[in-house]
C-alpha positions as CSV (number, residue, x, y, z in Angstrom):
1,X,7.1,-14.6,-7.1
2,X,4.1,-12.5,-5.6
3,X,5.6,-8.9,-6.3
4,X,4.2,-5.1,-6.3
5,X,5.2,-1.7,-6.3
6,X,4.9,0.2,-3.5
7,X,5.5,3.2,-1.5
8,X,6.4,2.1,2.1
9,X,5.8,5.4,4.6
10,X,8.8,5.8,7.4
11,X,8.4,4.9,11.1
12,X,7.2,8.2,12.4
13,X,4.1,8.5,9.9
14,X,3.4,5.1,10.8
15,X,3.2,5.3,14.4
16,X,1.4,8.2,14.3
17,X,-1.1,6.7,12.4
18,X,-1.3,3.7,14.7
19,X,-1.7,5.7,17.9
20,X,-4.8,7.2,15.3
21,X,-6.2,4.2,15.0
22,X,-5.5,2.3,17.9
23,X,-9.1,3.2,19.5
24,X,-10.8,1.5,16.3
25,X,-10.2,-1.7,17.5
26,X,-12.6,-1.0,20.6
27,X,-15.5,-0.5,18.3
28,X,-18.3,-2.8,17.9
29,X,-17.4,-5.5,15.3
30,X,-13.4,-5.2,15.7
31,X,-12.8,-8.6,16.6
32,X,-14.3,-9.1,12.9
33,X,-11.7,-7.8,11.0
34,X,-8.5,-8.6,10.1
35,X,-5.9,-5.7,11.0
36,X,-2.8,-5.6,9.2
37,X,0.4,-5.1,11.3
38,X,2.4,-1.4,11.1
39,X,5.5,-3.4,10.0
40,X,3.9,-4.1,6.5
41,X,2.1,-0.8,6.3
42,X,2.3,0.7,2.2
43,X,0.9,2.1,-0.3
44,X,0.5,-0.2,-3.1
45,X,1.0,1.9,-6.8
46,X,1.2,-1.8,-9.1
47,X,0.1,-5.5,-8.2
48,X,2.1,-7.5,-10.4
49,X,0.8,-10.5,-9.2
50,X,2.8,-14.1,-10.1
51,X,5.9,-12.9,-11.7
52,X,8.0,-15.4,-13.4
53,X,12.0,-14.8,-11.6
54,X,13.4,-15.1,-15.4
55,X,11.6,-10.9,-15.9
56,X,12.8,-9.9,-13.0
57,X,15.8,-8.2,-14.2
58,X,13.8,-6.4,-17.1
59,X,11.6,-5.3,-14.4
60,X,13.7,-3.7,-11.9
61,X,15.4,-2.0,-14.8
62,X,12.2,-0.6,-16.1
63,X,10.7,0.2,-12.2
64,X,14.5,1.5,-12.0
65,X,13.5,4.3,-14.8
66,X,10.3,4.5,-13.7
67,X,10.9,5.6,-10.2
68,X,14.1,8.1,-12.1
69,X,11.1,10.0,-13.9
70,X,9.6,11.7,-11.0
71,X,10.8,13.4,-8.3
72,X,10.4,13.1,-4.4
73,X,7.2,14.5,-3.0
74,X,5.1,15.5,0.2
75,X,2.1,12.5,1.7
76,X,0.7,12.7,4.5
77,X,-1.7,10.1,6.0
78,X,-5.7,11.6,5.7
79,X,-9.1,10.9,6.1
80,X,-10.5,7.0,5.9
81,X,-12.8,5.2,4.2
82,X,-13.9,1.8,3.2
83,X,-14.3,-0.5,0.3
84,X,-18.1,-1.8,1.0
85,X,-17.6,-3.4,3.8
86,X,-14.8,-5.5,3.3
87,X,-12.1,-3.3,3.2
88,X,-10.8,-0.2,5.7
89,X,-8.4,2.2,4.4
90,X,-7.0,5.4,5.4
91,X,-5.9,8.1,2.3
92,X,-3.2,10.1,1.7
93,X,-3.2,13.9,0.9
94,X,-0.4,16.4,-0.3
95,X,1.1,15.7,-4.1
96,X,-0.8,12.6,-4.6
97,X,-0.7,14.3,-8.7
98,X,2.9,13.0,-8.4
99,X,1.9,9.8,-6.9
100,X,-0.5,8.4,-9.3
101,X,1.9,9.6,-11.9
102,X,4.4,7.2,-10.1
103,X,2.2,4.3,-10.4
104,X,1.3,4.8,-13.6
105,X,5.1,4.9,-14.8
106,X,5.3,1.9,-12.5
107,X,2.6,-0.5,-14.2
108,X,3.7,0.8,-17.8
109,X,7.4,-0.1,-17.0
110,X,6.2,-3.8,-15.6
111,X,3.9,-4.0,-18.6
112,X,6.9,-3.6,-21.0
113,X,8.9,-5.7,-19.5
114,X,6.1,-8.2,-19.9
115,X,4.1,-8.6,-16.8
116,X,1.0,-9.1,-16.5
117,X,0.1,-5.7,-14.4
118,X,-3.3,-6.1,-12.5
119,X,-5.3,-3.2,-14.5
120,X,-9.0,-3.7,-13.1
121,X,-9.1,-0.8,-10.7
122,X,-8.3,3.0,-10.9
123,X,-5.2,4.0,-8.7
124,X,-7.0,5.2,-5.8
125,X,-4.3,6.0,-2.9
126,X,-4.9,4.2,0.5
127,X,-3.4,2.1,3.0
128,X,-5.9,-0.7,3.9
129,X,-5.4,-0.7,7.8
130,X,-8.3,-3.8,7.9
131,X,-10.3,-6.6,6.1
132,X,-13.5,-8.2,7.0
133,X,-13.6,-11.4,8.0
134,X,-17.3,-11.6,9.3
135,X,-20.0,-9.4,8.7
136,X,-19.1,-5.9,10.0
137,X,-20.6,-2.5,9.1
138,X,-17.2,-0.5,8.5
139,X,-19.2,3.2,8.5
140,X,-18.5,4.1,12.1
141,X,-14.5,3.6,11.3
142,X,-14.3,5.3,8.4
143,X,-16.1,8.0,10.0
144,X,-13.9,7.6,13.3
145,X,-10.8,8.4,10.5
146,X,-12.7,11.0,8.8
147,X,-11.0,14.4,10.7
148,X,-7.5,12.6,10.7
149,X,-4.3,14.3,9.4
150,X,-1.3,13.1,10.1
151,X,2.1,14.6,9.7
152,X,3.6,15.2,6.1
153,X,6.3,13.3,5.2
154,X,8.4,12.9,2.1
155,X,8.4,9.8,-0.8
156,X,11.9,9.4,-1.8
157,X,12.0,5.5,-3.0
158,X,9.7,3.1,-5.0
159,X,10.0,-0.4,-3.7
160,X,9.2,-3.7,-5.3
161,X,8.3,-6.2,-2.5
162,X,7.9,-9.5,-2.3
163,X,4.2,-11.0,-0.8
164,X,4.3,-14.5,0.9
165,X,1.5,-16.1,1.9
166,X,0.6,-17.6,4.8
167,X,1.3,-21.0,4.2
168,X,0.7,-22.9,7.6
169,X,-3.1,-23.0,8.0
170,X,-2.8,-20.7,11.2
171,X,-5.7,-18.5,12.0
172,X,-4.9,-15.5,11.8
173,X,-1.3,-15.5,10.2
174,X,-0.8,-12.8,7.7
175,X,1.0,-12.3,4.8
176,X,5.1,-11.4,5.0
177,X,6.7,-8.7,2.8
178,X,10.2,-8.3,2.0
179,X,11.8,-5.8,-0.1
180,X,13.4,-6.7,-3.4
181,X,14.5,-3.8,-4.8
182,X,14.4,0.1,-3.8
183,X,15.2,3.0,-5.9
184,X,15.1,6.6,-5.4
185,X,13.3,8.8,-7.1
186,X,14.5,12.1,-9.3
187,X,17.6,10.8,-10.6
């Protein structure tokens, strides 16, 4: 099983931020990326990568604990930016202190209860709204996203969700996320 942990934002933040971004795709070079759909929108705190089923119930104990450790907090969807230019994100802003605390717990607990936690990057909050597929110069986005502050909202659950790949070879298709487990935080 694919799996992460992850902080999925509610509907209103969300569609907020699409109406935000909804002019990006006019830009020069849009038709070159690869936008990911609202539906899947998150905020991904540990990739756990191929998880073998037989840890899962270690796991969702430990992400169970994990999640109990910190309490509920205040994002709000800010700014933008860009990995190179393959990847662009928009941030978040509020008690991101709490956050990265949250993802730390949550790679610790899936490391002790033996996965293999994906350790090559610093948590860096973002929600990666597109990907490259072509050669595209991502600046004018990022900058297009720089001024933008959304409403705040509050993180009450840690998810771990489920990533299947597109299988069918269709250009295009996207991955599919499903929720495998939700806990709230605080106790």
């Amino acid at each position: 099983m694919r799996l992460f942990a992850a902080v999925v934002p509610p509907e209103t933040p969300v569609a907020e931020l699409a109406g935000a971004t909804a002019a990006l795709r006019g830009l020069p070079g849009a038709d070159r990326l690869r936008w990911t759909e609202p539906a899947g929108w998150h905020f991904t705190l540990a990739f756990l990568g191929e998880v073998d089923p037989a840890l899962l119930p270690e796991l969702t104990e430990r992400l169970g604990r994990a999640a109990h450790r910190h309490p509920p907090h205040e994002l709000r969807f800010a700014g933008g930016g860009r990995f190179g230019d393959r990847i662009l994100w928009v941030g978040a802003d509020g008690e991101r202190t709490i956050l990265r605390d949250l993802a730390r717990s949550a790679a610790a607990g899936a490391r002790r209860a033996g996965v293999a936690v994906d350790a090559t990057h610093d948590f860096h909050p973002h929600l990666t709204l597109a990907r490259a597929a072509g050669p595209v110069h991502l600046r004018p986005y990022a900058e297009s996203l720089a001024g933008f502050s959304g409403t705040p909202w509050t993180v009450h659950r840690l998810e771990l969700m489920r990533s299947r790949l597109p299988g069918g070879g269709v250009p295009g298709e996207r991955p599919r996320y499903e929720t495998v487990a939700v806990w709230e935080l605080g106790g």
